[in-house]
matplotlib code that plots the C-alpha trace (Angstrom):
import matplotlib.pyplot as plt

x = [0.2, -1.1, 3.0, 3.2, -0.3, 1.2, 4.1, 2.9, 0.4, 3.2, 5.3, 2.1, 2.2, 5.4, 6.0, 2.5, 4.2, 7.5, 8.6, 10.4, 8.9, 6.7, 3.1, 0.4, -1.5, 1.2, 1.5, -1.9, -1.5, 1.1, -1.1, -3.9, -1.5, -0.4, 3.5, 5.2, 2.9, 4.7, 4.0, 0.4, -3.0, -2.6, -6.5, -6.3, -4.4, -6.4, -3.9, -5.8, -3.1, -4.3, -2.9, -3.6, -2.9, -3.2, -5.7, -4.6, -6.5, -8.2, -7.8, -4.9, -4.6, -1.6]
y = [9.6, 11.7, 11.8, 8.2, 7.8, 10.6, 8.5, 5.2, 6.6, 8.3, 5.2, 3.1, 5.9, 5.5, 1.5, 1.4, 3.9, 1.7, 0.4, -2.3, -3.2, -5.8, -5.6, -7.7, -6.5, -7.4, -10.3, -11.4, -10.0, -12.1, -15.2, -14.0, -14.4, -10.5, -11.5, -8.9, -6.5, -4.5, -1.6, -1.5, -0.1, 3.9, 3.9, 1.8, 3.1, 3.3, 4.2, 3.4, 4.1, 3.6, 4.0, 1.3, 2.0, 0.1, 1.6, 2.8, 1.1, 4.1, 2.6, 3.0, -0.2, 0.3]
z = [10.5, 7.7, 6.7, 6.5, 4.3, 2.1, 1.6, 1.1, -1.8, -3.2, -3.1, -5.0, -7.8, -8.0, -8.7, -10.3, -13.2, -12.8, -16.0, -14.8, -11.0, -10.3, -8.2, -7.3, -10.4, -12.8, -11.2, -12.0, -16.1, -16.2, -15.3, -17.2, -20.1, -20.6, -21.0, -20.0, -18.3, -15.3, -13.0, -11.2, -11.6, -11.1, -10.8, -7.4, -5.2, -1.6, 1.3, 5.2, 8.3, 11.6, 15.1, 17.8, 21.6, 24.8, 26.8, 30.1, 33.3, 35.2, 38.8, 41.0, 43.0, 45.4]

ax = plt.figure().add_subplot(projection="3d")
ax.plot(x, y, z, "-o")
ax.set_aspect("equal")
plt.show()
């Protein structure tokens, strides 16, 4: 899982940098009237992975 986190954050870094990619931050620039803003906000990059099982029933009913 740790793998995963690493790679999502790294992928965040990565378009937030992006010249030419487009985020939810940008996004909002845009609407806020910042033409032309692209890429993310490096600052804000918060990566949360988590693993959800079943639980296994404990009694044996045969």
């Amino acid at each position: 899982m740790r793998e995963i986190a690493e790679v999502l954050a790294r992928t965040a870094q990565e378009v937030g940098s992006s010249a030419s990619a487009r985020s939810p931050f940008a996004d909002a620039a845009q609407a806020a009237g910042y033409v032309g803003y692209t890429g993310g906000k490096l600052d804000d990059v918060a990566v949360i992975v988590s693993l959800v099982q079943k639980k296994r029933s404990n009694s044996s009913i045969e």
